[in-house]
Structure formats: C-alpha cells, structure tokens
N, C-alpha and C positions, 0 to 999 in steps of 0.2 A: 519617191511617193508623190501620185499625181495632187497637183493643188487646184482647186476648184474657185473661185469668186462667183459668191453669188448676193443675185438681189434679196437683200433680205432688212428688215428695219435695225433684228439683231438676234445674239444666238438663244436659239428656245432656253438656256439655262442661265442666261444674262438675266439678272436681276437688275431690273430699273421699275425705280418706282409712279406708280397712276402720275403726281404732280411732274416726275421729267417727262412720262411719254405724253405727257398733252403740251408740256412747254415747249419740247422738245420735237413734237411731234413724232415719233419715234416710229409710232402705228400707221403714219400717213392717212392720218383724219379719220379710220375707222379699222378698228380693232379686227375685221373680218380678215384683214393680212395676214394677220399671225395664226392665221386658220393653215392658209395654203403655203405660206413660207417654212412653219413649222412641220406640216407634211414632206417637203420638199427637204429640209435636211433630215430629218427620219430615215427617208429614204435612200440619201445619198449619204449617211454616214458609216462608211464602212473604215477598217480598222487602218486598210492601205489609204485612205484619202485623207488629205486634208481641205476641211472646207471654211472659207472665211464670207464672213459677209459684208457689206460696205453700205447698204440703206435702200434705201425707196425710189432714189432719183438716180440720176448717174453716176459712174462711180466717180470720185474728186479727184484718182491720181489718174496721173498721164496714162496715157494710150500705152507708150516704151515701158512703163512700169510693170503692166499689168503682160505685157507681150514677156515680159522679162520672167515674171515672178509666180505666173499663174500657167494653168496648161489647159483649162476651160473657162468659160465665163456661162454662166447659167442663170435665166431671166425668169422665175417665176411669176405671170403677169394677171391683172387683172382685164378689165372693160379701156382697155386702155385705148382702143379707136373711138375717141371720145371731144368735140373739139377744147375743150379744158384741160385736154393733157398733151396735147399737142406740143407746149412750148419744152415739156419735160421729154419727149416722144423725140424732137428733133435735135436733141443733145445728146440722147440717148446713141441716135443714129451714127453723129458726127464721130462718137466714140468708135463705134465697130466698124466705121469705115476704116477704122485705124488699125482694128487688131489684127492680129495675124493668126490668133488660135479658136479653136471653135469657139461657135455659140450656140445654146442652146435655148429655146423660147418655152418654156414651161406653162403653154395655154394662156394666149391673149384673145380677147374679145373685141367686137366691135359694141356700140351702142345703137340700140334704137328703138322704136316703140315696140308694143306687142303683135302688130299686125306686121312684123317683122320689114318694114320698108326701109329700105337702104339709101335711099332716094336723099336723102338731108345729109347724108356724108360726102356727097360730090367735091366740097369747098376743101375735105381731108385728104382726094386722093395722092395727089402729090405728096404729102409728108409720108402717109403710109404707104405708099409706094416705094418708097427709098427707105426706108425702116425695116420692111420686108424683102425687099431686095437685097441691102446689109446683110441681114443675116442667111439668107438663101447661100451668100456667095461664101458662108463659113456654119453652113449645116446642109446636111440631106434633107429636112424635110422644117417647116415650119407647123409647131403644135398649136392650134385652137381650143375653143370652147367649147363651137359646137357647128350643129350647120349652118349658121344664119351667116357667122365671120365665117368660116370653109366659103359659100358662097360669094360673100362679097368680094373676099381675096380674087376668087376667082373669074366673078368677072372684071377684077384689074388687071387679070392678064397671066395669074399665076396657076400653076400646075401641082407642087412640091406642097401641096397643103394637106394636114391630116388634124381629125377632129379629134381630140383626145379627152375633154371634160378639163374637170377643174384637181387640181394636184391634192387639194383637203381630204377628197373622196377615196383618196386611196392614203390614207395616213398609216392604215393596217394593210398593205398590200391587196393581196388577195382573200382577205380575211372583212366579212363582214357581219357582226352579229346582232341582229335589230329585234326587237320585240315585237309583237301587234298590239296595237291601243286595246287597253283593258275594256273588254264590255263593262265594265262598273264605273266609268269614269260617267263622272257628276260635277256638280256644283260647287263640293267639296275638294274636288280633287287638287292637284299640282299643275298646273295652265302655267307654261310662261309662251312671251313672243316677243316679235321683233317690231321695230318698226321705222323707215326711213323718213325723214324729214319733210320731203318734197312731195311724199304719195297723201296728199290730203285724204282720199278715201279710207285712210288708218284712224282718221278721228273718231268719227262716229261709233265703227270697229271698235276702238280702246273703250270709249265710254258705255258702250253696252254691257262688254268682260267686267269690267271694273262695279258693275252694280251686280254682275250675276255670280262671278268668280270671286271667293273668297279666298281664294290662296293664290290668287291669280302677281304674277312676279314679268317684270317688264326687263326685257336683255336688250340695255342698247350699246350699240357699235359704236358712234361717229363723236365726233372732237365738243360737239355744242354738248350733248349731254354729259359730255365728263367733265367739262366745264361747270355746267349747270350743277355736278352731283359734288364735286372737290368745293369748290369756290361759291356756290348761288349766284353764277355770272347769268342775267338772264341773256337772253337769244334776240337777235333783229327778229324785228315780226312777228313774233312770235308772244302773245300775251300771256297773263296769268291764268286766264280763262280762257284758251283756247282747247280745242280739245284732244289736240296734239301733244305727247308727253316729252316736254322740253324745255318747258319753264322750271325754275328749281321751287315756283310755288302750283305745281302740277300735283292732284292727291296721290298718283303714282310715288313719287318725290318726297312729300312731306309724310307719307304712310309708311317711308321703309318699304314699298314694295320693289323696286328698282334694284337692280345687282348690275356692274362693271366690271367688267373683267380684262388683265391689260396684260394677260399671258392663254396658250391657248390651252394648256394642261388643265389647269382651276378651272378656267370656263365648263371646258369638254366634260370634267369630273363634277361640278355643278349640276350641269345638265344631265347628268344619272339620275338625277334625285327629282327629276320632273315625270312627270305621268304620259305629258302631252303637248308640244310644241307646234308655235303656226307662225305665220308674218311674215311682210313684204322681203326680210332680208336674205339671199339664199345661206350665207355663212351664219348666220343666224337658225337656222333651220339643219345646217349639214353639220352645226355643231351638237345637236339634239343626236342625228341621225350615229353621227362617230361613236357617239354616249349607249346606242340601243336605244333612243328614246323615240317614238312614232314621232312625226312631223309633219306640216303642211305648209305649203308653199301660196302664197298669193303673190303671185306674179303679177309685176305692174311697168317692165319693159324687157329689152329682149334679152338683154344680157344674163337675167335671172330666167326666164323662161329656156333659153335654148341648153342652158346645163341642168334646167330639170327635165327637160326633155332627153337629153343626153344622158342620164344620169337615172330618168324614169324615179325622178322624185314625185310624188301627189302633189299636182298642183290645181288653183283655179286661178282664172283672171282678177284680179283684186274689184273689178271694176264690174264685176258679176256679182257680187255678198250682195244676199241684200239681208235689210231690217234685220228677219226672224234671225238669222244663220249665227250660229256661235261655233265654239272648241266642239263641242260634241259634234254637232253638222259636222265639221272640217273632219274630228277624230271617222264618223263614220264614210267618208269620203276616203277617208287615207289608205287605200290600199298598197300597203309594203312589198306583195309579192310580186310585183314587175322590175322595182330595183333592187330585190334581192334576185332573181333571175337575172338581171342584166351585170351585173357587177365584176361576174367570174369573166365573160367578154370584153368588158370596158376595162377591166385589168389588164388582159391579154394585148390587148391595144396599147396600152400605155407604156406597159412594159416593152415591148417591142420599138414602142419608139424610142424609149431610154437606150435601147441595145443598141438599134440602129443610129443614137449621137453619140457612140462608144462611153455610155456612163452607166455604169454595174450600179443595179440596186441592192441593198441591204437584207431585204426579205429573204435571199439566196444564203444569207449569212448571221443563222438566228443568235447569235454569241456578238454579234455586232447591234444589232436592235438591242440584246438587254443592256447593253455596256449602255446604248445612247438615251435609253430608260430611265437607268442608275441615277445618271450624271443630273436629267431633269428633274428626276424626284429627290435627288440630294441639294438640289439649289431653295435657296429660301423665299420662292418668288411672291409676289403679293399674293394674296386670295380674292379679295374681293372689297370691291368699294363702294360703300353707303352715300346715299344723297346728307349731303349735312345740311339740310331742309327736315330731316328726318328725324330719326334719333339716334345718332352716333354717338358708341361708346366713348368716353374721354381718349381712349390710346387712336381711334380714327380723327379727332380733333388733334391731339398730340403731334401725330405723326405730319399732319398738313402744314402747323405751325413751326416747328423743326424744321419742314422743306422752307417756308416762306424765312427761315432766321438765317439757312444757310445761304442760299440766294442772295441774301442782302448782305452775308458777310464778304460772298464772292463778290457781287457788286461793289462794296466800299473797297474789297484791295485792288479793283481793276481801275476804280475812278483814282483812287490814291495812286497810283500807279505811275497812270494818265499823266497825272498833273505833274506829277515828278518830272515824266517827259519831256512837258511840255515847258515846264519852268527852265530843263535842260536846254534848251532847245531853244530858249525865248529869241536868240540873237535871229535866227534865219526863218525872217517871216514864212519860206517856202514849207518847209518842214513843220514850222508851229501849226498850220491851218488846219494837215489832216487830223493830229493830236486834237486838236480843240473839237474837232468834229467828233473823234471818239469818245471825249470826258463827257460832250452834250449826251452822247448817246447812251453813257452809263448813266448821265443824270436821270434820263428819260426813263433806265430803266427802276433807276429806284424809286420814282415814280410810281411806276406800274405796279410795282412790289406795295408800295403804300397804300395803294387802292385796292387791291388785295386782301388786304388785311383790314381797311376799314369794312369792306364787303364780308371778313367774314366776322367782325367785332357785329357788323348789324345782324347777321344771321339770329333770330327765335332759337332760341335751347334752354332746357331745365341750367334755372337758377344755383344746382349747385353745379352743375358744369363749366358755367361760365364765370364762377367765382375760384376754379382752381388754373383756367388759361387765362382770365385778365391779367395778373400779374406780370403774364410774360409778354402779353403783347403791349403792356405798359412801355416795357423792357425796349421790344423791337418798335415801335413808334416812339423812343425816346431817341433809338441810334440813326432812327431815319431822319431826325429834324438834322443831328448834328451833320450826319452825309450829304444832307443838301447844304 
C-alpha cells in the first residue's frame, strides 16, 4: 500500500481544540489552511493509500526516514514566494535535496501587489530558484496558483510550470453546486465576511456593514483574532477604537457577532447558513463558495486576485469600494456563472496533473469519499468559538479554563521533573546548565499561563457566570503561587 507524507497542520478528523491550535499553532497563524489541506486529503484518500501528515513547516524526521518509509511526499502550498517564508522555504528545500521519492507541489504562490509587479521579488530569486529546481528534479511539472507565479517562475528560467488554482476549489471534485444571491437579500439578511489585518481599507468597510447589517457575522482566519476571541489578548497596534475588528473590545467581539472556526468541516457547514458572503480573504470567501453560498471577493494583492481570476471568482480591487457600496452592491456584482462555467475545465486540469505525479484521486472511487465522510462527521471536532468579550455560554468559559488547568498541570510535572534532573546532576556543572535553562523555561511558562488567566479573571461577564468559575480559578492561581 502506497504511503504518502503530506504537508498538512493535521488530519481533517483529528480533534484538537481552538486553545491548542492557537498555542500550538497547529493552523499556521490562519485557519485558511485547513481549507486546502482538507481538500487535498479528501482527495487523496483512497482505500489503497496511506496518508500521514507532519505540519506546516518541514517535515522534522530525517531525509533516510522519509526515503525509507514513504513512497510520495505531497506539498499542498500556499503564497509561499513571500520574503517571510523564506527562512521555512529554505529547509524545506534542504530536505528534498535529500529525498529520493517524488514530490509533489499542490499550488504555490508568489506574492505581490494587485498590479501584478514581480519586480520586489528579485532579493528571492535564488532561494526560489533552488526550491523549484528541488522539486522539478523529483516531478514532471510544478503546480501553481495562477498566472502571475506561472510567469514569474518563468521568467527565472523554468519551463515544467502549470497553473492549476488552489486544491480548496476542488474539495468536491468535479462537482460544484452554487446558488445565485437571492434578489430579496436586504438589510435583514445573513452577511458574513472576512477580513485581513493589514488591508486597512476593511475598516471603514466593517463599520458601514455593522450599522447597516443586522445579522451581519465577522469570519476571521489568523492567530490575533483567536487570541483576541479565546483569551481578550489585545493586538500590537491595534486600539479599542480602531475600526479594525481585532481588538477583543471591537462591537464585532463584545456583540457575539464574531464565529471561529479551527476545523474546515464546521466552518464550510456554518457557511450554508449565510445568505451572502464578501472580504479581502480568498479562503474565506471559497469557504462560502464550497457551502453554495454566493461570495465576493475584494482583492487587495496578487495572491488572492490571480486564483480569483483562475478560478473566475467575482471580484473587485478592495481599493475601488467606495463610501455608498455595501453586501447588496457586491451581492449584485457577484456574477456565479463564469466560475460555474470555468470549474468542469479547471478540474480537468488539475486532475490531470494529479495523474501525471502518478497520485489517483478519490472522486474515481465514490465508496472511498463516503468512507472519508463517515470518519470526519464521526469525530467530535470543535464547532465554533465565541469571543469571550461577548456572551459565552458557561460550557465556552469551562472549556477555556480546563485547557488553562491542564497546561499548568503539564507545566508543574515538567518543572518538577527538571528540577529532579537537575538536583541529579548537581555534581557536573556541564550537564546542570542546560537543565537549569529548561526549569527557567517552564518557569517562564507558568508565567504565561498565570497572565492568562488574570486576563481572563478581568474579562466583563454576567455576575452569575463568574460566580460559578471564580472558585476554580481561585483553585488554579493558588497552584500557580506554589509552582513558582
């Protein structure tokens, strides 16, 4: 039975909860991953394969391991020609110089603005040049985004490039069933969107929806807002009065309008339930689209724009909205039938590349999709997480404080541990020093844990909420004095 290794943070029916995948990072700072990781084993799960996944960054075991134990290695990637991922990009590389068995690049991106200039990547070409050459010399062809990374590849010198779109889009193969925006959608309707952090032009945007939109619900991807929605950790730079929804005292936040999602099943089935979807995020928007839900795209550089263009998503330049424009404007903008046209071709494409890196999809094998169905609708994975700025139920309170009791229990047996070691050890200063360095480091973290928990002791919540968890954080800030 062939065995696959793939990039993935973890398997779609792996239950890990919102408080590990943000400590843990597990989503790689934005939940958009588990859009196209989750497609990507959908599709590759057939009954002859085995597929494992190892994370976001490189894989940790040896080169000989993976040459030993695996018979593919399979990269579903994002924007990753980016200089911020450079340092992950060139380990990544060091690794495949090593292997011996395919690899497969499941659509990498380059970054750049909307006016598609490639021109600020020059200082990258060398890494990506050896990153793509890596895997050229252990595949037939290298898969992209769209045309913007096809071309720049291209003019570094490469041939073997093919534009295939983003792996999310095909979650249902060749199967794509969308709705058209209801002509009745109003003021009343079911609005949600997305919004990234660094596209300032979403401010203004938010706070127009938010006075006009009354059922209007904010879906955010990245690491600051689930911080902000778990914890009320506020954000660098980011004020309480900004008009950016990212402060955990944002009215988005303390209204309960806000939903997290840290599995891409909940999300996608969430998003059935919406009327009308728009924002800068394109996984945010192609998780609408997966749902049937109409979507619109505000593109606000290239990495999003070139797979709505590939993909023949409705988009506009974010940087075009003006004033009057809201959900309705976008809703009647959103014309669906160019990406329901384009989808049976953009499948044909994809699929074909799968054929030609010798890896059989699923879709050929509908007794395999339900099996891999089954398994994700039998796991118990989270549904969804409330800003506790808001008004969370006592069992979302619960459950945050239970993650912060176990943590610290882990905490005290590793410091206890430690110290055992190191008392071990006392005679050979050589050997006490690393020890000492690690007990510092669990100090540090019970620390972190105790700040935590002051931060969620100050959180605003009904008086009798906080009269059934005092008790226990009494409990857990009584074991923390003794651990330090």
């Amino acid at each position: 039975m062939p065995r696959i290794l793939i990039r993935s943070g973890k398997r779609p029916e792996e239950v890990v909860s919102p408080e590990t995948t943000l400590a843990a990072n597990i989503f790689g700072a934005n939940s958009g991953n588990y859009l196209f990781s989750h497609a990507a084993h959908r599709m590759l799960s057939r009954a002859d394969v085995t597929l494992d996944p190892y994370g976001l960054g490189a894989p940790s075991m040896p080169a000989e391991q993976i040459n030993e134990e695996y018979d593919h290695l399979v990269l579903p990637m994002a924007n990753s020609f980016r200089p911020g991922y450079m340092p992950s990009l060139k380990k990544l590389t060091s690794l495949i110089e090593s292997l011996t068995i395919p690899v497969t690049v499941l659509s990498v991106g380059a970054q750049a603005t909307t006016d598609m200039d490639t021109g600020h990547l020059r200082a990258l070409d060398g890494t990506v040049k050896k990153f793509v050459g890596a895997v050229l010399d252990r595949s037939p062809r290298i898969g992209v985004r769209g045309a913007l990374t096809a071309e720049y590849l291209t003019e570094l010198g490469f041939k073997d490039v093919e534009p295939i779109g983003c792996p999310s889009m095909f979650l249902n193969g060749p199967n794509f069933e969308l709705r058209d925006p209801t002509p009745a959608l109003d003021y009343d309707s079911r609005i949600s969107f997305s919004v990234t952090p660094r596209v300032k032009e979403m401010g203004p945007i938010t706070t127009n929806h938010i006075q006009k939109f009354r059922n209007l619900r904010l879906i955010p991807q990245d690491d600051i807002s689930l911080a902000a929605m778990l914890w009320a950790s506020e954000p660098k730079n980011i004020d309480r009065y900004s008009e950016m929804p990212f402060h955990p005292q944002h009215p988005l936040f303390t209204e309960d309008k806000a939903r997290f999602f840290v599995d891409a099943t909940p999300w996608i089935e969430y998003m059935g339930t919406i009327d009308f979807a728009f924002g800068d995020r394109i996984h945010g928007n192609v998780a609408a689209l997966l749902a049937g839900t109409p979507a619109f795209l505000l593109a606000h550089d290239s990495r999003v724009l070139e797979l709505a263009e590939h993909h023949k998503i409705p988009h506009m330049l974010v940087t075009d909205v003006t004033p009057d424009m809201d959900a309705l404007t976008f809703a009647q903008m959103a014309d669906m039938a160019p990406l329901r046209n384009a989808h049976a071709a953009n499948w044909e494409i994809f699929s074909r590349y799968l054929a030609d890196q010798g890896l059989a999809h699923a879709f050929d094998a509908p007794t395999d999709i339900a099996a891999f169905d089954a398994t994700v609708a039998a796991a118990p994975l989270p549904s969804v997480v409330h800003a506790i700025t808001g008004t969370p139920g006592i069992e979302d309170v619960s459950d945050r404080v239970q993650w912060l009791y176990r943590r610290l229990a882990l905490s005290e047996r590793k410091a206890r541990t430690t110290a055992q070691t190191v008392e071990h050890l006392s005679a050979s200063t050589q050997a006490v020093e690393p020890m000492r360095t690690q007990l510092r480091k669990q100090a540090a973290r019970i620390v972190e844990l105790d700040r935590a928990i002051n931060e969620l002791r100050a959180t605003p919540m009904p008086r009798t909420l906080w009269s059934d968890i005092k008790p226990r954080l009494r409990k857990l800030k009584s074991r923390f004095r003794r651990a330090q």
